[in-house]
C-alpha positions in Angstrom: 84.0 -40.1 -154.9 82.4 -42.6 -157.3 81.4 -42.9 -160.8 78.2 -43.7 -162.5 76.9 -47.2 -161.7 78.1 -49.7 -163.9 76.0 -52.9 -165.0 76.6 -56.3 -163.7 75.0 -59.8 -163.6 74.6 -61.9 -160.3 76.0 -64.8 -160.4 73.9 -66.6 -158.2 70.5 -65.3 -159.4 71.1 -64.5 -162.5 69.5 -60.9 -162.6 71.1 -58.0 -164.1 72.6 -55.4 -161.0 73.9 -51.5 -160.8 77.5 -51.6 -159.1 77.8 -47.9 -157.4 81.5 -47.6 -156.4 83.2 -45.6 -154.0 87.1 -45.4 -154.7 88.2 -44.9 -150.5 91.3 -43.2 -151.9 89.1 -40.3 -153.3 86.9 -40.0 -150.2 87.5 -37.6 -147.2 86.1 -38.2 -143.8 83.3 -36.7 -143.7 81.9 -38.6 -147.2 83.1 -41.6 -145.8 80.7 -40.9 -142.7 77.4 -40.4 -145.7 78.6 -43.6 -147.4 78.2 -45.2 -144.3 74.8 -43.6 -143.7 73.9 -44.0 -147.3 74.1 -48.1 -146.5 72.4 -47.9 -143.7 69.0 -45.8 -144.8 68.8 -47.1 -148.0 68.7 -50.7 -146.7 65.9 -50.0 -144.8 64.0 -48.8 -147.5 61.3 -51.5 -149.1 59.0 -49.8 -151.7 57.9 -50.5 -155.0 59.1 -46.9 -156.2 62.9 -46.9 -153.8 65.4 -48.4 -156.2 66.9 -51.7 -154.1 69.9 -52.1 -151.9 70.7 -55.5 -152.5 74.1 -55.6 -150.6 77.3 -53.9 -150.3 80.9 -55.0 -149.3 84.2 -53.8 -149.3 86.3 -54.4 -152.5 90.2 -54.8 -150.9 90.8 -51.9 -149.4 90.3 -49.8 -152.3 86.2 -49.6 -153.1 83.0 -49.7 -151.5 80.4 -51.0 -153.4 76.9 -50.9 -153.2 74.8 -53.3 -155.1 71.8 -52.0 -156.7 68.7 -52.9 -158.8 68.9 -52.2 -162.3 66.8 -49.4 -164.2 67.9 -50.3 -167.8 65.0 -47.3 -169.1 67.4 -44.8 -167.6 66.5 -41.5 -165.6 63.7 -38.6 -166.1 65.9 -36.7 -167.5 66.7 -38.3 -170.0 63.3 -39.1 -170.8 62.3 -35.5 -170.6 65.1 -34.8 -173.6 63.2 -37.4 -175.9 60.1 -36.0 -175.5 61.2 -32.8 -176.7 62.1 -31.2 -173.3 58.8 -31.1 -172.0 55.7 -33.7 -171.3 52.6 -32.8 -170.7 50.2 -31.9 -167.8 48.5 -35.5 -167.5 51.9 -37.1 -167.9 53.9 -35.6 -165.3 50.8 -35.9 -163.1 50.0 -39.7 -163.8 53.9 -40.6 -164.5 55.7 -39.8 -162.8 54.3 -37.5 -159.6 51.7 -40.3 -158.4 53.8 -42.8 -157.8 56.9 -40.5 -157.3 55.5 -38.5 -154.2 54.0 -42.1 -153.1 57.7 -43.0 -152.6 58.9 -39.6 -151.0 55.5 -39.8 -148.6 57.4 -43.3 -147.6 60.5 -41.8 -147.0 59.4 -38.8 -145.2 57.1 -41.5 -142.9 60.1 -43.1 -141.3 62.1 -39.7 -140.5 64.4 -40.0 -143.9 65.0 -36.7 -146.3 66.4 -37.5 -149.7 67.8 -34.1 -149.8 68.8 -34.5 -153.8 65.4 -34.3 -155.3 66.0 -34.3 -159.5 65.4 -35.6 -162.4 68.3 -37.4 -162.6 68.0 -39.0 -159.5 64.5 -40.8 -161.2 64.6 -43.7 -163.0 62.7 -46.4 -165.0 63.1 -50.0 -165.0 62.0 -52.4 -167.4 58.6 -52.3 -167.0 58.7 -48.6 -166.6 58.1 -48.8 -163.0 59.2 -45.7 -161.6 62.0 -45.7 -158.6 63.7 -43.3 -156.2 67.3 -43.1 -156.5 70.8 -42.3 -154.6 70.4 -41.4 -151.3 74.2 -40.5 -150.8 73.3 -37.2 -149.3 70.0 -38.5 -147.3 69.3 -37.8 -143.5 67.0 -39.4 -140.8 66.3 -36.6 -138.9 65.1 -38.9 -136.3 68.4 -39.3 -135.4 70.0 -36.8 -136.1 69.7 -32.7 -137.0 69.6 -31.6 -140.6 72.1 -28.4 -140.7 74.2 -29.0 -144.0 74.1 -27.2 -147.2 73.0 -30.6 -149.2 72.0 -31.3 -152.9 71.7 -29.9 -155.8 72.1 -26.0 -156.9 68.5 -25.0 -158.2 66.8 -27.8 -156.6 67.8 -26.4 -152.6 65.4 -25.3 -150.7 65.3 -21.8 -149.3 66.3 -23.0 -145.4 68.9 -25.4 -147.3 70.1 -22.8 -149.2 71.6 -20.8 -146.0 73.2 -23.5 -144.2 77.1 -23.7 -144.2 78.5 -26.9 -146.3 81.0 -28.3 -143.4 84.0 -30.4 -143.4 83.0 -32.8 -140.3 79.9 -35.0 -139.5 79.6 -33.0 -136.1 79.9 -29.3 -137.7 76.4 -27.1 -137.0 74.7 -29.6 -134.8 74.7 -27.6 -132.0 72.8 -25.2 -134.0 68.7 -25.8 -133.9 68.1 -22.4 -135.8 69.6 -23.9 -138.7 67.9 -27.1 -138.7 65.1 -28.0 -141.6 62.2 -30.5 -142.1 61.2 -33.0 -144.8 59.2 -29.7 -146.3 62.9 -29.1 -148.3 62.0 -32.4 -150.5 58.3 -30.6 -151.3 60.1 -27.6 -152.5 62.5 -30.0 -154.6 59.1 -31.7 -156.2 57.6 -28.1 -156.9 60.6 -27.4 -158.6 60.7 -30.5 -160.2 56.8 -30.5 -161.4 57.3 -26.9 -163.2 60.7 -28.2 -165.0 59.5 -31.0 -166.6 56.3 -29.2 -168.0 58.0 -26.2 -168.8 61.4 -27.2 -169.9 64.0 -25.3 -167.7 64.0 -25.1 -164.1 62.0 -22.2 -162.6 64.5 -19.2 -161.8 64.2 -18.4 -158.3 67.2 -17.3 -156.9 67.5 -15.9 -152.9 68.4 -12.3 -152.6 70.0 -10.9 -150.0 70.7 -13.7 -147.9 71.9 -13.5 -144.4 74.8 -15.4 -142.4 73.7 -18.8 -141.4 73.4 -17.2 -138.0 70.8 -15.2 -138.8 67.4 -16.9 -137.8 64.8 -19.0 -139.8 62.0 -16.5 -140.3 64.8 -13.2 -141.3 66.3 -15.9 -143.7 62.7 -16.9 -145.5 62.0 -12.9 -145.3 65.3 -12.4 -146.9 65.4 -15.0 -149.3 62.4 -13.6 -151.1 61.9 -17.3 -153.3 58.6 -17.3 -154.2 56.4 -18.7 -157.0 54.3 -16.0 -157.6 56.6 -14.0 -160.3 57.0 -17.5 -162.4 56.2 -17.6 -165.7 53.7 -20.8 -166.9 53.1 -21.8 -171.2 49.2 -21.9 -171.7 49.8 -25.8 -171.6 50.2 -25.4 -168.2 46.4 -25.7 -166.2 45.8 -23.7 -162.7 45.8 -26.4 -161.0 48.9 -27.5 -161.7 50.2 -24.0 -161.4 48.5 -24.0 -158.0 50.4 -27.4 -156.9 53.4 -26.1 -158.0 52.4 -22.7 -156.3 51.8 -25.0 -152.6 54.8 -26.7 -152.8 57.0 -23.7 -153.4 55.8 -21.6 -150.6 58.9 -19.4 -148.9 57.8 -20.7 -145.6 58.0 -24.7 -145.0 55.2 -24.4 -142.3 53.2 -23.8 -145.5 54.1 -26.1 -148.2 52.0 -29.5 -147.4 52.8 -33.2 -147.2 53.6 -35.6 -149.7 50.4 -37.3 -148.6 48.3 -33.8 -148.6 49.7 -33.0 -152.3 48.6 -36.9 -153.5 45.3 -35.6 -152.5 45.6 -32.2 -154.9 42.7 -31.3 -157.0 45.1 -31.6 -160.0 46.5 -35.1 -159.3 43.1 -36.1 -158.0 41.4 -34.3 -161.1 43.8 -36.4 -163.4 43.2 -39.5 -161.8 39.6 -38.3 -162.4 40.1 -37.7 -165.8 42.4 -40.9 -165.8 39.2 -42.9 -165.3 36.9 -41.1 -167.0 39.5 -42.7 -170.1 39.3 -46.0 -169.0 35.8 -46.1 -168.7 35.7 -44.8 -172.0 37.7 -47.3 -173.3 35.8 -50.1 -172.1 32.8 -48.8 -172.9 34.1 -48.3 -176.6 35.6 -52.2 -176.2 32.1 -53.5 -174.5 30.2 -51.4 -177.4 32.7 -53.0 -180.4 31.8 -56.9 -178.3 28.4 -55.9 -178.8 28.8 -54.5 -182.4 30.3 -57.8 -183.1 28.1 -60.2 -181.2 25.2 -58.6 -183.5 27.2 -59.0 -186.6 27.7 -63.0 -186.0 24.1 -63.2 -185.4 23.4 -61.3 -188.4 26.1 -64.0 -190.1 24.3 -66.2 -187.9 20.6 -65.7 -189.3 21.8 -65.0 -192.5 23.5 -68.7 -193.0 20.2 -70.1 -191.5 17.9 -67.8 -194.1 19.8 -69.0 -196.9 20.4 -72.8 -195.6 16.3 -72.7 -195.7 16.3 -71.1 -199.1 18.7 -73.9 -200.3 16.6 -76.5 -198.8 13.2 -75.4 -200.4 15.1 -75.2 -203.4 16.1 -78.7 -203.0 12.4 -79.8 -202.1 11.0 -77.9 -205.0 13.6 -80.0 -207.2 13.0 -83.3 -206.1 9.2 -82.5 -206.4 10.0 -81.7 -209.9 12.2 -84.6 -210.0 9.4 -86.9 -208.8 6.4 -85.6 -210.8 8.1 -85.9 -214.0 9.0 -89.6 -213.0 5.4 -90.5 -211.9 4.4 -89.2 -215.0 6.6 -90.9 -217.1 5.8 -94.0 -215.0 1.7 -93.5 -216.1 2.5 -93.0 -219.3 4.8 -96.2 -219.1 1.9 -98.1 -217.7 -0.8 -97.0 -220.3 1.2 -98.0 -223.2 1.4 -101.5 -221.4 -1.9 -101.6 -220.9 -2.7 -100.8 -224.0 -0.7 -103.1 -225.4 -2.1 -106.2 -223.9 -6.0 -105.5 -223.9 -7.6 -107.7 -226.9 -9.3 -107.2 -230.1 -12.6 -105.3 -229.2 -14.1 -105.7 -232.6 -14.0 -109.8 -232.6 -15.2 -109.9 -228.9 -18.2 -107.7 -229.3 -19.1 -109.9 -232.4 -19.3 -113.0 -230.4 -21.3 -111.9 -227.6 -23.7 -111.0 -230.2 -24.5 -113.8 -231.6 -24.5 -115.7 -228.7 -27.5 -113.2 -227.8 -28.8 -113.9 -230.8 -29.0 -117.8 -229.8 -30.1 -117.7 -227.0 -32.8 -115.4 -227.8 -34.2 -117.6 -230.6 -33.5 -120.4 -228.3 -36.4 -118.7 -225.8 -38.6 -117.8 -228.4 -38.7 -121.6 -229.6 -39.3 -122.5 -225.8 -42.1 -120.3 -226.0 -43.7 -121.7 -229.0 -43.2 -125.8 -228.0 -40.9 -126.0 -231.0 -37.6 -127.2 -230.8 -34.9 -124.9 -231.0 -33.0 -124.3 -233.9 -29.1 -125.6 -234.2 -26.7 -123.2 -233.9 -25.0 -122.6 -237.3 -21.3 -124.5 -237.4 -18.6 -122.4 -237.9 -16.8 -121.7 -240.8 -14.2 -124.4 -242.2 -11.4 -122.7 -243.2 -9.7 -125.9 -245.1 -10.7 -125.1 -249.0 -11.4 -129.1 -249.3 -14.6 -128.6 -246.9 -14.9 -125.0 -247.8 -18.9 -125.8 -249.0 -21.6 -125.3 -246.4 -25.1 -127.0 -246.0 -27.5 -124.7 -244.6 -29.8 -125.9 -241.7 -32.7 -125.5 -243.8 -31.7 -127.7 -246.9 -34.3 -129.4 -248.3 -35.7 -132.7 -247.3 -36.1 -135.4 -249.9 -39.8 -135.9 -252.1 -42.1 -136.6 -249.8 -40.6 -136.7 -246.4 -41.9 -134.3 -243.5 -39.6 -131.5 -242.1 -39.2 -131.7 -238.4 -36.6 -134.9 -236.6 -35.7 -136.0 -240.1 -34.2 -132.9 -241.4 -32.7 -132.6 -238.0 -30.9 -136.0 -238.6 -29.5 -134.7 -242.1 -28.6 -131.8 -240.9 -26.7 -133.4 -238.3 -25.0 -136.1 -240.2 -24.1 -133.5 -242.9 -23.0 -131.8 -240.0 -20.6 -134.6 -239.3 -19.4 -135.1 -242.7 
């Protein structure tokens, strides 16, 4: 058959691929027929959660191989195992059922079962982007009837589980009461919800089975697979045991769509809830802008309170500054002042007797009599040093008056 896909780089693009081979000498007819099949459906299928065909050709004449996109985070089973076997509720909802039924509604929307529904057939790429996987056993049951015994044990519906595995393309197609529906893919996600929060696949074995020949409804009534005896951890909510509950209904008439499980009140309450966290998130990431906008304010207002403080500071110095100068300045100018004023004593002793003079110089006025001389001023020379009075004595006999005015006048010369 063929071996696990094995990483490659194109050479033209340069992206990194997933060879799957097929070894032709290890295939009987009737696989050769699926590969064939396999090409053709899964080359049709264009969805952000189907894993890409990019090509396929024939290797010699000893491989087929199908060129595939690369999921280098591996499968879901392998991410189940490092989260300790189990994942929560919210995880598988948002995770991996959202975008993983979105994919199988796809599918089922153009006629196309997967028919191999597990967590290996899941995987990841880079970006944890969710994909479908290996559609080696698919069918489009728009062209042709679903009657084989396809899959994997524990993930097989109960109509699958009653069909005949056959050897040729053409076996059981002649046989409508053996033909399923794209409801066989809901049972494979019920099954698939409760393993992955649980941890082992829910046992539900069918009991009692009839021959393939036996009809639809005898083989649902003998089948007795139901959910109702499984067992559900307290981690587990209703409504997720309800979803799981719908989609593993013995009858397929009564398990719903891919599309009508989207809408269940546990996906929807998730997404709900899923909101409700982002809103809360923001909120907490608009609150923490404002928190900060207020505390560069504060910064803000506090740079500007103590620029201000600074500044009056700064006035209140150079006031300081300037009064101190002024004064000194004042006291500067008062000592100049001070310095160049004159004598008071000598001036207030010549204005007085120059009041003196002219006061006797009236009074003579007054009295018709001539006025008297001022008196000369000191000689300092010691030579001259002796002083004649103005009223020296006139010689015997002579009159006072003009002629002591001439002596006094030529003495005053000498």
């Amino acid at each position: 058959m063929s071996h696990s896909p094995r990483q490659a780089t194109c050479r033209r693009s340069g992206l990194p691929v997933a060879l799957k081979i097929y070894f032709l000498s290890r295939v009987p007819a009737n696989v050769l027929h699926m590969i064939k099949r396999e090409i053709q459906i899964h080359s049709q299928m264009v969805h952000k959660h189907v894993l890409r065909l990019y090509g396929a050709f024939i290797d010699g004449d000893e491989r087929v191989v199908l060129v595939e996109e690369y999921a280098s985070n591996g499968d879901l089973f392998n991410v189940q195992q490092r989260l300790g076997g189990r994942m929560l509720p919210q995880q598988v909802a948002d995770a991996v059922l959202r975008p993983f039924l979105e994919a199988v509604s796809y599918l089922h929307s153009r006629g196309v079962i997967h028919r191999d529904i597990k967590p290996e057939n899941v995987l990841f790429t880079q970006s944890w982007r969710l994909v479908l996987a290996d559609f080696g056993v698919s069918i489009n049951v728009s062209q042709e009837r679903a009657v084989t015994r396809a899959g994997t044990e524990g993930y097989m519906a109960p109509e699958v589980e009653r069909c005949p595995i056959k050897s040729e393309p053409s076996e059981n197609k002649d046989q409508p009461q053996l033909a399923y529906s794209t409801a066989v893919d809901i049972w494979a996600v019920g099954v698939l919800a409760y393993e992955l929060m649980v941890g082992i696949p829910p046992a539900i074995k069918p009991l009692g089975a009839k021959p393939c020949a036996s009809t639809a409804v005898d083989g649902f009534a003998q089948a007795e697979m139901s959910a109702a005896g499984l067992h559900f951890p307290a981690s587990v909510p209703p409504a997720a045991r309800s979803f799981i509950a719908a989609a593993l209904a013995p009858d397929p008439a009564d398990r719903p769509t891919a599309a009508q499980l989207l809408s269940h009140p546990w996906l929807a309450a998730e997404a709900v809830a899923q909101r409700q966290d982002a809103a809360a998130e923001a909120h907490q990431d608009a609150a923490g802008e404002v928190v900060m906008t207020a505390a560069a304010q504060v910064r803000k207002a506090s740079s500007t309170v103590e620029a201000a403080a600074a500044a009056a500071r700064v006035r209140r110095a150079s006031s300081t500054v300037e009064a101190v100068a002024a004064a000194r300045v004042r006291r500067a100018s008062s000592t100049v002042e001070a310095a160049t004023m004159p004598e008071p004593a000598q001036d207030d002793a010549a204005a007085e007797a120059l009041a003196a003079e002219q006061g006797r110089a009236r009074r003579a006025a007054e009295s018709g009599e001539p006025a008297p001389l001022p008196a000369p001023p000191a000689r300092q020379n010691a030579a001259h040093s002796a002083v004649i009075p103005a009223t020296a004595a006139a010689a015997p006999g002579s009159r006072g008056g003009s002629g002591t005015l001439k002596l006094q006048t030529a003495l005053s010369i000498t």
